[in-house]
DSSP file (Angstrom, degrees, kcal/mol; ACC not computed):
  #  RESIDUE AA STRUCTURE BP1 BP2  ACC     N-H-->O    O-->H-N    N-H-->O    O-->H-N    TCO  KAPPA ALPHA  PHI   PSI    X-CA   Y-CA   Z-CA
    1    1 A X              0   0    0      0, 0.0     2,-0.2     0, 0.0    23,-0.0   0.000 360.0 360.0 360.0 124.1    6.7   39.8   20.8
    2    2 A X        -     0   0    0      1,-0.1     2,-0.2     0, 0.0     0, 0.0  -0.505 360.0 -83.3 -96.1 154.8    8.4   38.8   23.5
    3    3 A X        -     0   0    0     -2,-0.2    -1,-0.1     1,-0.1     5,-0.1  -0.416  29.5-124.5 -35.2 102.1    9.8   34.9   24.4
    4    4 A X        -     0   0    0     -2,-0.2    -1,-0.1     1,-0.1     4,-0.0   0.030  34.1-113.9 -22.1 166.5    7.7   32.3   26.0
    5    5 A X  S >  S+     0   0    0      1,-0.2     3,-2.3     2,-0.1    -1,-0.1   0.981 123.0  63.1 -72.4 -61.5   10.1   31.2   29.4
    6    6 A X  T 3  S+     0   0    0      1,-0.3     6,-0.2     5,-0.0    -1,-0.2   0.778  98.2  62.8 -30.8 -38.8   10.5   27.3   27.3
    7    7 A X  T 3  S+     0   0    0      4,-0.1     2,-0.4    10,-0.0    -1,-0.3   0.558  85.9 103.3 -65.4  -2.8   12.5   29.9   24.2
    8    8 A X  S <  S-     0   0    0     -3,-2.3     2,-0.3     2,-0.1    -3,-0.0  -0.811  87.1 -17.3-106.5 127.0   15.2   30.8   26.7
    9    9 A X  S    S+     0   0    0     -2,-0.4     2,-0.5     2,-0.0    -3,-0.0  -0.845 122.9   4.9  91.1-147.2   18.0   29.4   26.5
   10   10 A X  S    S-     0   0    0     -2,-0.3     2,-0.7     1,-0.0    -2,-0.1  -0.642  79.8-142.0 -77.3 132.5   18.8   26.0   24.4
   11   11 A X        -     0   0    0     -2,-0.5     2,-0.9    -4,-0.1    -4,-0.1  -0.793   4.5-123.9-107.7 135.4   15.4   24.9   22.5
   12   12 A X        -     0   0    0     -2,-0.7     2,-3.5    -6,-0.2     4,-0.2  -0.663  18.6-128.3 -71.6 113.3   14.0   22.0   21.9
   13   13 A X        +     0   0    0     -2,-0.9     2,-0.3     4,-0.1    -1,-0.1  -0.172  56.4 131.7 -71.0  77.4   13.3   21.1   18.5
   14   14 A X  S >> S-     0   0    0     -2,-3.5     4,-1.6     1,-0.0     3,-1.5  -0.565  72.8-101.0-102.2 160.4    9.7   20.1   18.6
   15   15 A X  T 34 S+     0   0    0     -2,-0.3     4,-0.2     1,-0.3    -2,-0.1   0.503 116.8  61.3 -73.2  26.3    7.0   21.0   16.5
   16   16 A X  T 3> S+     0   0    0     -4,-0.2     4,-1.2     3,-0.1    -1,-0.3   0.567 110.1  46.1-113.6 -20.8    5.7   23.6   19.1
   17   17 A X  H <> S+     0   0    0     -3,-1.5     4,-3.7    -5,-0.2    -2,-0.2   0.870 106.0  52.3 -69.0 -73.3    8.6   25.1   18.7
   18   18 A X  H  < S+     0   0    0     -4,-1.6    -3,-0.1     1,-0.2    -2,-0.1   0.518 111.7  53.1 -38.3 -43.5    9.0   25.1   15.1
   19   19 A X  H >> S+     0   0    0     -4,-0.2     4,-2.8     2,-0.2     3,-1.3   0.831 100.7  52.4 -74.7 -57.6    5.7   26.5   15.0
   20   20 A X  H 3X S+     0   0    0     -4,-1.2     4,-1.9     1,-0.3    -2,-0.2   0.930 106.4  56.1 -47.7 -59.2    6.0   29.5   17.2
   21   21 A X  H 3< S+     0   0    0     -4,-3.7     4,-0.5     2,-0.2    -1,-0.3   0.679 110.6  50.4 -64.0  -4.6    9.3   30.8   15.2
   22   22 A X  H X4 S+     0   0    0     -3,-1.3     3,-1.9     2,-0.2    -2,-0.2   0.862 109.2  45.8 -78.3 -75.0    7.0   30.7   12.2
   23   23 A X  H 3< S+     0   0    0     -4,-2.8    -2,-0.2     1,-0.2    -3,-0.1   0.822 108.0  58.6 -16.2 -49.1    4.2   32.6   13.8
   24   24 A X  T 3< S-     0   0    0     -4,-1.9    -1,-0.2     1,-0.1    -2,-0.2   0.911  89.3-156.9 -63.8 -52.7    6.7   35.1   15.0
   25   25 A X    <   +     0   0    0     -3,-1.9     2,-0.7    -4,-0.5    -1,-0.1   0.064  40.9 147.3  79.3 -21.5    7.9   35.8   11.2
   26   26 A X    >>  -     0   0    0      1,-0.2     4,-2.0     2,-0.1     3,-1.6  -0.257  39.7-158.0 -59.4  87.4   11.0   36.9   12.6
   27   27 A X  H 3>>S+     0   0    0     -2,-0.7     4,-2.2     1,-0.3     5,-0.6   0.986  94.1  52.3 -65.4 -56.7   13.1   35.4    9.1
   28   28 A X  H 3>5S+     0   0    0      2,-0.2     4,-1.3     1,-0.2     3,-0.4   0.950 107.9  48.3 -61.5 -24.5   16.4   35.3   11.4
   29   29 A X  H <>5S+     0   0    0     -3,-1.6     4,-2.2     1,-0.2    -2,-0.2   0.950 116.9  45.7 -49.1 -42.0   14.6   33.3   14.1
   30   30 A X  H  <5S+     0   0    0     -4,-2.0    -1,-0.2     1,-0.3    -2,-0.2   0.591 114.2  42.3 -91.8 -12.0   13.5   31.2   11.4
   31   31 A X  H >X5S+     0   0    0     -4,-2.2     4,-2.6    -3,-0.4     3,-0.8   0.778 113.4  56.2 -93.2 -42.4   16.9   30.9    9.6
   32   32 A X  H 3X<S+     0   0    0     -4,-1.3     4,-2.0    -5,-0.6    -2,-0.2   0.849 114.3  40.7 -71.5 -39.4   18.8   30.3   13.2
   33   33 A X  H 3X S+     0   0    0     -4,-2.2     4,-1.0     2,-0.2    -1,-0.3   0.517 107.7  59.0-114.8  11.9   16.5   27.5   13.9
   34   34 A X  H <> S+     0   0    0     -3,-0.8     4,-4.4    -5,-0.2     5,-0.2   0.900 112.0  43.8 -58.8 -60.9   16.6   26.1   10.4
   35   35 A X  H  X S+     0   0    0     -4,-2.6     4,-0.8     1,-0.2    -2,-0.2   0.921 110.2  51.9 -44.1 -64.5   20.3   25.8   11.0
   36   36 A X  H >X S+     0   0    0     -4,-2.0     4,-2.6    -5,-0.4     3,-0.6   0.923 111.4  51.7 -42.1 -51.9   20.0   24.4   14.5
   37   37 A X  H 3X S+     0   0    0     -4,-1.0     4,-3.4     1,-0.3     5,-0.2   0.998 107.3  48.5 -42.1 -68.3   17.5   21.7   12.9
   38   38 A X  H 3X S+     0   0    0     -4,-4.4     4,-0.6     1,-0.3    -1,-0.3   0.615 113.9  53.4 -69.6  17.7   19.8   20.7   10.2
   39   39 A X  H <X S+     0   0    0     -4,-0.8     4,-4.5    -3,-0.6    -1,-0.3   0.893 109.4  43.2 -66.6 -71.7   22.5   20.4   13.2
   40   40 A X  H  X>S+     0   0    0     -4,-2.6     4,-2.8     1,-0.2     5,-0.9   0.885 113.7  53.1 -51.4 -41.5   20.7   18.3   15.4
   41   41 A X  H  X5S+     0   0    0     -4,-3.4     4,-2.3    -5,-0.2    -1,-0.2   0.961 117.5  38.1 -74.4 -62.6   19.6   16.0   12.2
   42   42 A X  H  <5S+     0   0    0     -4,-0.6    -2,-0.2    -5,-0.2    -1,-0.2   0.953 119.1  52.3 -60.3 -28.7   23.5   15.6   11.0
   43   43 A X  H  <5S+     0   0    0     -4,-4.5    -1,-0.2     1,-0.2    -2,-0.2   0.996 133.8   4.3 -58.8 -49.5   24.6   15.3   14.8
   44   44 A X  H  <5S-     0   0    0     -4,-2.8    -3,-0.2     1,-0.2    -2,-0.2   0.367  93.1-144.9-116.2  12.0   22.3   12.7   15.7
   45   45 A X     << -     0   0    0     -4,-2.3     2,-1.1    -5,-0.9    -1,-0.2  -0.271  56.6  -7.4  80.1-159.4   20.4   11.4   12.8
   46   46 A X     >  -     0   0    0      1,-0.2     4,-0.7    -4,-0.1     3,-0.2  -0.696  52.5-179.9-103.8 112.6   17.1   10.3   12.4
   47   47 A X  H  >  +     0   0    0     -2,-1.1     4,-2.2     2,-0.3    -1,-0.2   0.452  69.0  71.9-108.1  -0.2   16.0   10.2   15.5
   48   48 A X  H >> S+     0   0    0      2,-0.2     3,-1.2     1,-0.2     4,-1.2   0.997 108.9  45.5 -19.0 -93.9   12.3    8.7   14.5
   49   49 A X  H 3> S+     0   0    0      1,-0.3     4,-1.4     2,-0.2    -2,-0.3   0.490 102.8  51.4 -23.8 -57.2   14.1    6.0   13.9
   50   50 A X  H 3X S+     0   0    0     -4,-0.7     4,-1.3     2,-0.2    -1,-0.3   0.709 109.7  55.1 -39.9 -47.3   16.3    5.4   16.6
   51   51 A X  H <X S+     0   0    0     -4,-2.2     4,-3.0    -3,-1.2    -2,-0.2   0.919 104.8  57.3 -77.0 -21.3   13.1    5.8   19.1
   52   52 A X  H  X S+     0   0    0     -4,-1.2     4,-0.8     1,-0.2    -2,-0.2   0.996 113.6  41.5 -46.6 -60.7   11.4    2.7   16.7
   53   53 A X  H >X S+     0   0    0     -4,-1.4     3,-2.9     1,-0.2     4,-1.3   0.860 112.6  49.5 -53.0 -41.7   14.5    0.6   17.7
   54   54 A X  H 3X S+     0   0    0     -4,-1.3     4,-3.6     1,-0.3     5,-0.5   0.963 108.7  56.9 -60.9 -65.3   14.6    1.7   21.3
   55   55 A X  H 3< S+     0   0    0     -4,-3.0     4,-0.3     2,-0.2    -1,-0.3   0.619 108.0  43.8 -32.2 -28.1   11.0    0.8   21.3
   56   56 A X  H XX S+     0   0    0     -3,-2.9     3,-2.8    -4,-0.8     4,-0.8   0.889 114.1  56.0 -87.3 -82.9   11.7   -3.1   20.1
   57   57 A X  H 3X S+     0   0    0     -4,-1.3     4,-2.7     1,-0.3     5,-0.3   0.508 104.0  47.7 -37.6 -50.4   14.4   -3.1   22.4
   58   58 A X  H 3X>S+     0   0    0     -4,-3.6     4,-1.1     2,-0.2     5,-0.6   0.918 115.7  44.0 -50.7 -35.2   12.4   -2.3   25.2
   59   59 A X  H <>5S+     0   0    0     -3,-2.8     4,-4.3    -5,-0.5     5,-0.2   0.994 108.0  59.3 -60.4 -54.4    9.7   -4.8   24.3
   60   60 A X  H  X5S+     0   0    0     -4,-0.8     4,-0.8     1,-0.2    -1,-0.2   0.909 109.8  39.5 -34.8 -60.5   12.2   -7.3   23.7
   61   61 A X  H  X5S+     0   0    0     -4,-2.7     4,-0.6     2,-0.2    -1,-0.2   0.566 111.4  59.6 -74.0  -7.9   13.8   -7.1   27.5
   62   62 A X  H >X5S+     0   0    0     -4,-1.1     4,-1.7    -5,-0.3     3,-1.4   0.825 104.7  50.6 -96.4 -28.6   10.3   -6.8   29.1
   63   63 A X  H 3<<S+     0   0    0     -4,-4.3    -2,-0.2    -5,-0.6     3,-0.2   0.925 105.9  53.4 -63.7 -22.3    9.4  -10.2   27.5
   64   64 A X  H 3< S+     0   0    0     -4,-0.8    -1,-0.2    -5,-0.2    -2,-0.2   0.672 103.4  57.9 -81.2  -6.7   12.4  -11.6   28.8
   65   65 A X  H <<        0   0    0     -3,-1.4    -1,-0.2    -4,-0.6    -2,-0.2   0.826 360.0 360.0 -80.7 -31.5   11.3  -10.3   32.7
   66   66 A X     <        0   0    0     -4,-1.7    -1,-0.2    -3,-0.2    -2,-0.1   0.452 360.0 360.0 -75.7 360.0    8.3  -12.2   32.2
């Protein structure tokens, strides 16, 4: 099966993503981007989280525009 264009290169780990190397079967896709996950989660955490804050922050500064 060949690559969607979006698979080329660096991927984003999104759940469309996630999904497609699972479809695929391909067990090294699926190990490679296991790995990659648990990268991204020690480089940068949980990043759920981090958009919750961003999200008060924003709110915060647009009440102060007002």
């Amino acid at each position: 099966m060949t690559e969607p264009p979006y698979h080329q290169g660096p991927r984003p780990l999104y759940a469309v993503t996630i999904h497609h190397c699972i479809a695929e079967g391909d067990l090294a896709k699926m190990r490679q981007l296991r790995s990659d996950a648990e990268k991204h989660l020690a480089d940068h955490g949980d990043v759920a989280a981090a958009l919750e804050v961003l999200k008060t922050e924003i709110a915060k500064a647009e009440s102060k525009k007002r």
